[in-house]
N, C-alpha and C positions, 0 to 999 in steps of 0.2 A: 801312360798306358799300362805299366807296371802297376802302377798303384792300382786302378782300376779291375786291372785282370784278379790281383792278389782280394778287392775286396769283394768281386761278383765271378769271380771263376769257378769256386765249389757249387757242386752239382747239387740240385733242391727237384721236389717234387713240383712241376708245374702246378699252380691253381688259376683258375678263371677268375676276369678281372670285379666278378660281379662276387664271389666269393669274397674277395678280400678287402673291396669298398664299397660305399653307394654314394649314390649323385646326392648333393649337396640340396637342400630342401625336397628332398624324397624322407617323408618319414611319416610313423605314423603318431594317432593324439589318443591319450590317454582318457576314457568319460568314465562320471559313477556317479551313483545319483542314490537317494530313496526309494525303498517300494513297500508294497503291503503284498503278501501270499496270503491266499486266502483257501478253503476249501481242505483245509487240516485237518484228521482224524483226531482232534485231543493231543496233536504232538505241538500245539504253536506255545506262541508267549502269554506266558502271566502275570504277565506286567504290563501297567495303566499304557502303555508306550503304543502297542498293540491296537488297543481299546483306541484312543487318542488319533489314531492312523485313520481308523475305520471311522470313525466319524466324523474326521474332513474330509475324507471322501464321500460320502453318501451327502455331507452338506452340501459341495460342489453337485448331487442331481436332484438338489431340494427335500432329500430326506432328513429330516431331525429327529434324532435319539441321543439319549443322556449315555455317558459311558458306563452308566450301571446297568445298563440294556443288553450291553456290549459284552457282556463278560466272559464268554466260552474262549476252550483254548484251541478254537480250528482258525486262527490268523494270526501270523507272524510277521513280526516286523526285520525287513530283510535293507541289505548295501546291495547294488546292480554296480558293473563294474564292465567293461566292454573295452576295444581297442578297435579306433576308428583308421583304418587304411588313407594313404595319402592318396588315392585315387577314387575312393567310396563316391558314389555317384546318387543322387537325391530316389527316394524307393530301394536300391544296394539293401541285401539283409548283412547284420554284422552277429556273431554269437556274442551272449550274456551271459556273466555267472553272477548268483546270484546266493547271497553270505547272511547268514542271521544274525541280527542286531542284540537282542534280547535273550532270553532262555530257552526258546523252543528246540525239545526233542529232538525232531525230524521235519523236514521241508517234503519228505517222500508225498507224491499224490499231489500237491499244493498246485494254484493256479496264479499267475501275477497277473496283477490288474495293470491297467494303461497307467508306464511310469515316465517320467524325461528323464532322460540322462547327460549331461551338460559336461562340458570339459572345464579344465584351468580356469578359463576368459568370464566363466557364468553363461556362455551359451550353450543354450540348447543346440545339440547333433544329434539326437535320436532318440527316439519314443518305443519304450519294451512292452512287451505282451506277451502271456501263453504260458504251457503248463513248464513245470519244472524240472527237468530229471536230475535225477537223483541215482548215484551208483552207492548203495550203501544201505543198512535200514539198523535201527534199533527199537527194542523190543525189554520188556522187563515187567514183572511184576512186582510184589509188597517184598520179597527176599532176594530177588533176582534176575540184573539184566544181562543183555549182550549188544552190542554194538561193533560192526562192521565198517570200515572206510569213516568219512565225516559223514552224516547224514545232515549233518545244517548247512553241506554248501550243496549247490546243484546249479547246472547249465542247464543254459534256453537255447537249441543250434536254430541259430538265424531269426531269433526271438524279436531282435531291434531294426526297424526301420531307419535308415538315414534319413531325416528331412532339409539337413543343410549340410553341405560341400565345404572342403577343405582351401583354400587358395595357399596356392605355391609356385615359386618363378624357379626353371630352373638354369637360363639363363638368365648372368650378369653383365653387361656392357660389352658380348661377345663371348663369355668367358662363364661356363661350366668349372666346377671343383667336386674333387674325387674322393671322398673321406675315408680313409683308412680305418676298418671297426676295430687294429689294434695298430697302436704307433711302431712305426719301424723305417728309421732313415735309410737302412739295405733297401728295405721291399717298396718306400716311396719314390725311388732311384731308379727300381729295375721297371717300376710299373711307368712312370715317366719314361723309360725307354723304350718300352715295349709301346705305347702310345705310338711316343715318334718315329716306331717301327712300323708302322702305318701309316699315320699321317704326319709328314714330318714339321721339324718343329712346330711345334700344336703342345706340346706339355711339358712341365719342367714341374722339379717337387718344392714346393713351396714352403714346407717343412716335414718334420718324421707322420705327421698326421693328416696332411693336402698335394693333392698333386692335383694342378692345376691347368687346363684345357683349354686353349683358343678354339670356337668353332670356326670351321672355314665359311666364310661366308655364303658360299653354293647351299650350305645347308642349315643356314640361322633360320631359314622358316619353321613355321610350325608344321610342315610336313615332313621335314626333312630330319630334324632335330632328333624323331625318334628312332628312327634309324641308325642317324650318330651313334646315339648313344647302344641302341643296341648292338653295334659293331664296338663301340667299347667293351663293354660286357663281354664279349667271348672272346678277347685277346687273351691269350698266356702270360700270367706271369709267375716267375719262380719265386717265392715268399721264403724270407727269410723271418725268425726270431729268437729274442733271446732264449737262452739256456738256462731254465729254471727246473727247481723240485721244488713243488706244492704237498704240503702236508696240510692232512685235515687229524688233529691229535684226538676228538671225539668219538670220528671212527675210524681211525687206526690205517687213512688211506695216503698211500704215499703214491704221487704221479712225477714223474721225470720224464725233460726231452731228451731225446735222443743223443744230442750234442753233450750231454752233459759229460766230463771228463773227470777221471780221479786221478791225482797226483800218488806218487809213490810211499805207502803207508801201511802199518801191521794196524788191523784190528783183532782187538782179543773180546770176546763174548762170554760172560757164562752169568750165573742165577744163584744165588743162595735161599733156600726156602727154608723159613722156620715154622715149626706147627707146637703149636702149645694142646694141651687137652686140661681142660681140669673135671674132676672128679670126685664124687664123694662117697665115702666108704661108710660104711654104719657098723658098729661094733656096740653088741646087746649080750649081757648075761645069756648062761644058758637056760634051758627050761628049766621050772621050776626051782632056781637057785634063789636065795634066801636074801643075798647081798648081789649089790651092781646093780647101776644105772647104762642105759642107751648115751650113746657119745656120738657125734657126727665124726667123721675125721676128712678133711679136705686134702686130696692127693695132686697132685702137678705134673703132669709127663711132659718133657721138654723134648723133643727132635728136630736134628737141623739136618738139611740136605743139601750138598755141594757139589753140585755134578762139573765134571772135569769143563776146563776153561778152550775154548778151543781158538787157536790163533791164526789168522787169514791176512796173506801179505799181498794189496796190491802193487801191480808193476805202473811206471807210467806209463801214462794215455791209455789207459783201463776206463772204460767207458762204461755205460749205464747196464749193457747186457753184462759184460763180468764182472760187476758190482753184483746185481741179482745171481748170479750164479754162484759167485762167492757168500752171500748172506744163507741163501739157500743151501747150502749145503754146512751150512753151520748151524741150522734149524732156529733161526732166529723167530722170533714174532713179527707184528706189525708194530707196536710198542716199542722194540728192542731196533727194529729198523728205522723209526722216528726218532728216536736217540743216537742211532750211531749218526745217519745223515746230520743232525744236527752238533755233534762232536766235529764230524771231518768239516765242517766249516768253519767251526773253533779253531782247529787244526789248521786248517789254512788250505788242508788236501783236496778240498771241492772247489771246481772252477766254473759254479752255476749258483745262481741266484736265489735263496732258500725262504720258500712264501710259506707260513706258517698261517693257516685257517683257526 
């Protein structure tokens, strides 16, 4: 009971249980397919690809034209690309985005003709239509253009018909599972208890990533089941995780959890700037003198600058707020804060987990 208290006694921010898992074959399916936009002001593709598109489709309504017929740039050959819900029901609209394959411009104005959109398996889940938006436009003439946002991607909202349905069981031989969308043997522990804080023993954690659910039999029907589980759903549970600093070094963004601790430590910060200049001098006879030539002469100015170093001790169990307080008041950068973060764990003085993007 000791053990127990010492590893679930610190006090966490409650989250709902639908927050921090989903039911096990709840999920959704990835679809993308080809399409042709059509209806382009001169902004589509110039490429045979284009051309080629437009005329298997007109062959499929008994039109025949050569791709030399074909050749304007008001049709673009575009990727459709959607995400089918595990609950999408056959007529369900789903939204489309909709990406240019080729070289075209702008997709702004364009119309998509009847596309399928198939997942993984090669089946067809749903069939796209309709005009395209587009947040963005470019524009340019023979010296100069401008462009806003992408103009070659754009949404279709509710563009895709579903015509077939997803199958998914989500009970197993009695037995529901709970998937944690980030691994943690604390928070599969408390969520298992908070379960069986309802209905008792009914769950236990099956590992850092399953926490696993007997349904009671009063409620394995199919009427019942959703209820279960939505009384899962809104149980409380207190989430634990680990203690990490994620650096992204590209844009200079440093995130830390709360937990994160610093061991007892002097950092010292400072910069040395050198600036070079070079320069060139001209040295020419006076006017009308008789002798002397023009000379170039090349000069070099060298300046260093060392602004004083400034030294900042922390004490133990100096956490992530006096860390930033201490950096900050040393005027550090973002640069100069991705560096030291990554030194105090050289050091050995950070007791969190250092994710480098």
């Amino acid at each position: 009971m000791l053990l127990a208290a010492s590893l679930f006694g610190a006090a966490r921010a409650d989250s709902l249980l639908k927050d921090l898992a989903a039911v096990q074959g709840v999920r959704d399916n990835q679809l993308f397919g080809p399409g042709l936009v059509v209806g382009l002001n001169g902004t589509g593709d110039s490429a045979a690809v284009a051309a080629k598109l437009t005329r298997n489709f007109l062959e499929r309504m008994n039109i025949s034209l050569s791709t030399a017929d074909l050749g304007s740039k008001n049709t673009a050959a575009v990727m459709l690309t959607a995400t089918l819900g595990a609950f999408a029901r056959k007529g369900s609209k789903i939204d489309v985005t909709v990406s240019s394959l080729g070289d075209a411009s702008s997709l702004k104005g364009g119309v998509l003709l009847l596309a399928p959109i198939e997942g993984a398996n090669g089946k067809v889940y749903a069939v796209a239509q309709g005009a395209v938006s587009v947040v963005g436009f470019s524009f340019g003439g023979a010296a100069a253009s401008t462009v806003k946002n992408h103009p070659t991607v754009g949404r279709i909202p509710g563009g895709a018909l579903v015509e077939r349905e997803l199958s998914h069981s989500l009970v197993h031989r009695g037995m529901l599972e709970l998937v944690l969308r980030q691994s943690d043997f604390t928070t599969a522990m408390r969520m298992a208890g908070a379960v069986n804080g309802r209905f008792p023993n009914a769950a236990y954690a099956r590992d850092a990533a399953t926490v696993a659910v007997k349904v009671p039999e009063e409620l394995a029907n199919d009427r019942s089941i959703v209820g279960f589980i939505a009384a899962l759903e809104n149980l409380s549970v207190a989430s634990d995780a680990v203690a990490r600093v994620v650096i992204n070094e590209r844009t200079g963004t440093v995130v830390a959890h709360s937990r994160v601790h610093i061991r007892t430590v002097a950092i010292a910060q400072g910069n040395i700037t050198v600036i070079i200049r070079e320069e060139a001098e001209v040295s020419q006879p006076a006017p009308f003198a008789q002798r002397g030539t023009t000379t170039t002469v090349p000069r070099t100015r060298l300046e260093v600058e060392e602004p004083d170093a400034f030294v900042h001790v922390m004490q133990e169990g100096a956490n992530v707020a006096d860390l930033a307080r201490g950096l900050n008041a040393m005027g550090v950068t973002p640069q100069d804060m991705i560096a030291i973060f990554q030194a105090l764990k050289v050091a050995g003085s950070l007791d969190a987990e250092l994710i480098i993007m």
